[in-house]
C-alpha positions in Angstrom: 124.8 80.5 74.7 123.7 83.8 72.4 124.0 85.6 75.1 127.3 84.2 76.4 129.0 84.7 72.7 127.8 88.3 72.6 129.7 88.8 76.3 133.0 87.5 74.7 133.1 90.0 71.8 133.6 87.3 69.1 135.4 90.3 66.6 137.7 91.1 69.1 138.6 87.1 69.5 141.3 87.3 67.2 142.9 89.8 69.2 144.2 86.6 71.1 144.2 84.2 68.5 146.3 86.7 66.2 149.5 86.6 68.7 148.6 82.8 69.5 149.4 81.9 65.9 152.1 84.4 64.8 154.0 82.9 67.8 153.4 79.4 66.5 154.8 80.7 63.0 157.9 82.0 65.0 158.7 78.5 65.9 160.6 75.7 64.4 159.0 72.8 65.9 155.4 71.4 65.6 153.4 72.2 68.5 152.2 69.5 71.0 148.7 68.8 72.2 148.5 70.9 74.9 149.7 73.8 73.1 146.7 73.2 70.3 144.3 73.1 73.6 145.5 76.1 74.7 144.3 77.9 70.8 141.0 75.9 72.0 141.0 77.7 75.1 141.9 81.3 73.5 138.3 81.0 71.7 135.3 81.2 73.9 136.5 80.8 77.3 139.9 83.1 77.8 137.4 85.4 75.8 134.3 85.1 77.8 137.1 85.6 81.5 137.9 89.1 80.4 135.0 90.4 78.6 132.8 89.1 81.1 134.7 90.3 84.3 134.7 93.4 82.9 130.9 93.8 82.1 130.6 92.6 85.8 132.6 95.2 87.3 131.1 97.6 85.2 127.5 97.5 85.0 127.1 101.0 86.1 129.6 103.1 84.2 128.7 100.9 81.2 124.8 102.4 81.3 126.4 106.0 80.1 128.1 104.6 77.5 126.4 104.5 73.9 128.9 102.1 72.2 127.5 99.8 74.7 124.1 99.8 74.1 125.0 100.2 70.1 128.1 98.5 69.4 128.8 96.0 72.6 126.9 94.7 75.2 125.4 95.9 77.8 124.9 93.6 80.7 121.2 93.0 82.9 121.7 93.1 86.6 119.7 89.7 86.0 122.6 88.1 83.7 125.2 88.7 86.1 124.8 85.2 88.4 124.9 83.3 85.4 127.9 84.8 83.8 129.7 84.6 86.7 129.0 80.4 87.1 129.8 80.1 82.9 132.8 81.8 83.4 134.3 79.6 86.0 132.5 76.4 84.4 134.8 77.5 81.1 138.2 78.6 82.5 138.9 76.6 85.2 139.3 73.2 83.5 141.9 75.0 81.5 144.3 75.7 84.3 145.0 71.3 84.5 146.9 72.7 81.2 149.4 74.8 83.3 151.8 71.8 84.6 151.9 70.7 81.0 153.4 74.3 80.3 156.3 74.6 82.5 158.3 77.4 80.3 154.7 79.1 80.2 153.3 79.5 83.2 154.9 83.1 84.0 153.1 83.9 81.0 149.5 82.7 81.6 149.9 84.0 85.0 150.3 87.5 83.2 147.4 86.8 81.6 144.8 85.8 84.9 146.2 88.5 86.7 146.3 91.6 83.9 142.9 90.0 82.4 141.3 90.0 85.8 142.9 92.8 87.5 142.1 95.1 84.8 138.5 95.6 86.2 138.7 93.4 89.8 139.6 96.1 92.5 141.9 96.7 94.3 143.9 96.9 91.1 141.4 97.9 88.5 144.1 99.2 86.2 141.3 100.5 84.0 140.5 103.8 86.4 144.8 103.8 86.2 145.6 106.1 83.4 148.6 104.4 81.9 148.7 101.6 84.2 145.1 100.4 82.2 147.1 100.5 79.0 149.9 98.6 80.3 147.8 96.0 81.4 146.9 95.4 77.9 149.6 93.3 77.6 146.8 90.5 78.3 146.6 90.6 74.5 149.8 88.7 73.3 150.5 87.3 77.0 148.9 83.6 75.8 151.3 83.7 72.5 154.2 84.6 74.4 153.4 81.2 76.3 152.9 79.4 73.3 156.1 80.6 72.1 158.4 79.8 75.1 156.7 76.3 74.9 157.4 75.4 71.8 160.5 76.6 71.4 161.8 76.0 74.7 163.4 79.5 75.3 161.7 82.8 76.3 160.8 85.6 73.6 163.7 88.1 72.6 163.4 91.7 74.5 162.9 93.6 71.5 159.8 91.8 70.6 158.4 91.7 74.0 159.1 95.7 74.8 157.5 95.6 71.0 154.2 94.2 72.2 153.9 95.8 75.0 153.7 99.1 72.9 151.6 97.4 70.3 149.5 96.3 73.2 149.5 99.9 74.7 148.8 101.8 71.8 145.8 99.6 71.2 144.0 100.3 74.2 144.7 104.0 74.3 143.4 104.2 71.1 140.5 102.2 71.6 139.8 104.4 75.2 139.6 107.8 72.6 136.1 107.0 71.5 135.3 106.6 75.1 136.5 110.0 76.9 132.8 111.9 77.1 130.8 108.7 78.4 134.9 107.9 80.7 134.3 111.9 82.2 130.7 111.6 82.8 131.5 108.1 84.8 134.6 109.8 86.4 136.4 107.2 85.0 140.2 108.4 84.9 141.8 106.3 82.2 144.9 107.0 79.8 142.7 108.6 77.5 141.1 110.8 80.2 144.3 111.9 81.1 146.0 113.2 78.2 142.9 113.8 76.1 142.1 113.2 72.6 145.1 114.7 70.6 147.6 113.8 72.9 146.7 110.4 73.4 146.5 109.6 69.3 149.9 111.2 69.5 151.0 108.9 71.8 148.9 106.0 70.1 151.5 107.2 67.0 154.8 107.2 68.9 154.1 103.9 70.5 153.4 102.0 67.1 156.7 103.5 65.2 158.8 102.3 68.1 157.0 99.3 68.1 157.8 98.8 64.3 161.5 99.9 65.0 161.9 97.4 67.6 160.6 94.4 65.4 162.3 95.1 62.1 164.8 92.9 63.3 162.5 89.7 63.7 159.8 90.4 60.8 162.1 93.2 58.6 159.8 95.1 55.8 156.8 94.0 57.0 157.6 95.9 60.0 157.6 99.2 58.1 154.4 98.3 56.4 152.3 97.6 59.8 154.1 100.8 61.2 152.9 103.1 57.9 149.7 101.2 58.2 149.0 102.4 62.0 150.5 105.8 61.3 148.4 106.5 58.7 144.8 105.3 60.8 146.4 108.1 63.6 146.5 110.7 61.3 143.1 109.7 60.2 142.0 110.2 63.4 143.4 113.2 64.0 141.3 114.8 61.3 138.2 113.7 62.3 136.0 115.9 62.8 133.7 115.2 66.0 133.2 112.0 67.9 131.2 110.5 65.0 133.4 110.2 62.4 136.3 108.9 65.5 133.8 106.3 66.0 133.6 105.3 62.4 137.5 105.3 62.0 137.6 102.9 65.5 135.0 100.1 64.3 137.2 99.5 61.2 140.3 99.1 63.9 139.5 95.4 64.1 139.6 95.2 60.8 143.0 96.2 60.4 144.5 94.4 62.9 142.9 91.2 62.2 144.4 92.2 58.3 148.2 93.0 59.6 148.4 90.2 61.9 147.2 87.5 59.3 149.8 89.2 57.0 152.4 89.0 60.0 151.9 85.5 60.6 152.3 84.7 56.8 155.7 86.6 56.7 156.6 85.3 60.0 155.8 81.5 58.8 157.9 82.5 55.5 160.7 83.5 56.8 161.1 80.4 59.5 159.6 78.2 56.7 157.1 77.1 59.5 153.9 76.3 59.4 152.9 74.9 62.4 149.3 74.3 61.2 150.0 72.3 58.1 
């Protein structure tokens, strides 16, 4: 189970809880069962399906890459039967949850199919520069089904074309760290492609847009998370060397886990929701 928990990246775990309950704040009505099991299922399980399907498809890139050996996991050619029988033991109970979900399932399809196809050929959107950071959508996918559950309608356009940028700038910006270890792989990714400066850039653009497009829905707040972001990109423009990029990234979960417990606050404030009271 240690080893199994590691696999899943329990810091990044909020990454789809975060989206999960800001769209339950967005909501007016109090969620039903199967919506709470689907939180359930956002923990170890939906966790464990993309982490671990990526370490799978990945065991030989991931051997030239220090912030595997360092800062993730790197997975034994001996571990790799077994984390292939946990992960369908975990995640396919969960799919009895889909005819429960009618408005949702377009959603949680998103999510199998990004989640998986990221690093399952013949997609593997992660050797897709740009395609890899679209794919990130995987993130908020789950809320967005949460959302059109609950409320019974489908997410405004703003916010979705908002995630998706969030989503995209997330990924690019975590890929930066991983250009040297991406080249010597020949791993072509988004980050690969336009190279460090460019890509931050990019990381930049995409999160003021983002917080343009969602002013609407979450008003100040959105300028707050969009200074926030602008401010870590210029940080990491100055950095001098790969070290001190490295240090700037391993605080990233930090402050998304900080903005989105802030967002969901506002967001429950200003629907005077709180699903989980």
């Amino acid at each position: 189970m240690r080893h199994l928990i590691r696999v899943s990246r329990p810091r990044f775990w909020m990454y789809l809880l975060g989206p999960y309950m800001v769209a339950l704040a967005a909501t007016s009505l109090r969620p039903p069962l199967e919506v709470w099991l689907l939180g359930l299922y956002l923990t170890l399980p939906a966790n464990l399906l993309i982490y671990g399907v990526n370490d799978l498809f990945d065991v030989d890139t991931d051997r030239l890459n220090p912030k595997k050996r360092d800062y993730e996991h790197l997975l034994q050619q001996t571990q790799r039967r077994g984390l292939v029988i946990a992960i369908l033991v975990l995640n396919v109970p969960f799919l009895a949850l889909v005819p429960f979900l009618p408005n949702a399932w377009p959603w949680l399809l998103l999510f199998l199919v990004t989640g998986i196809g990221y690093s399952v050929p013949p997609l593997r959107a992660k050797a897709r520069p740009v395609v890899d950071a679209a794919f990130n959508i995987l993130y908020v996918a789950p809320g967005l089904a949460a959302y059109a559950t609950v409320s019974g309608q489908q997410p405004p356009v703003p916010v979705l074309v908002a995630a998706l940028l969030w989503c995209m700038a997330m990924h690019a910006y975590s890929a930066v760290p991983d250009i040297m270890a991406d080249r010597a792989a020949d791993l072509s990714t988004v980050a690969t492609y336009f190279g460090r400066v460019r890509t931050l850039l990019l990381c930049g653009a995409a999160y003021l847009v983002a917080a343009l497009l969602a002013f609407p829905s979450v008003g100040a707040f959105a300028a707050v998370g969009g200074l926030a972001y602008l401010v870590m990109i210029a940080l990491s423009l100055r950095s001098r060397g790969p070290e001190q990029l490295f240090a700037l990234y391993r605080r990233f979960p930090v402050l998304n886990t900080t903005l989105g417990g802030a967002l969901f606050v506002v967001t429950g404030l200003r629907n005077a929701t709180w699903p989980f009271a």
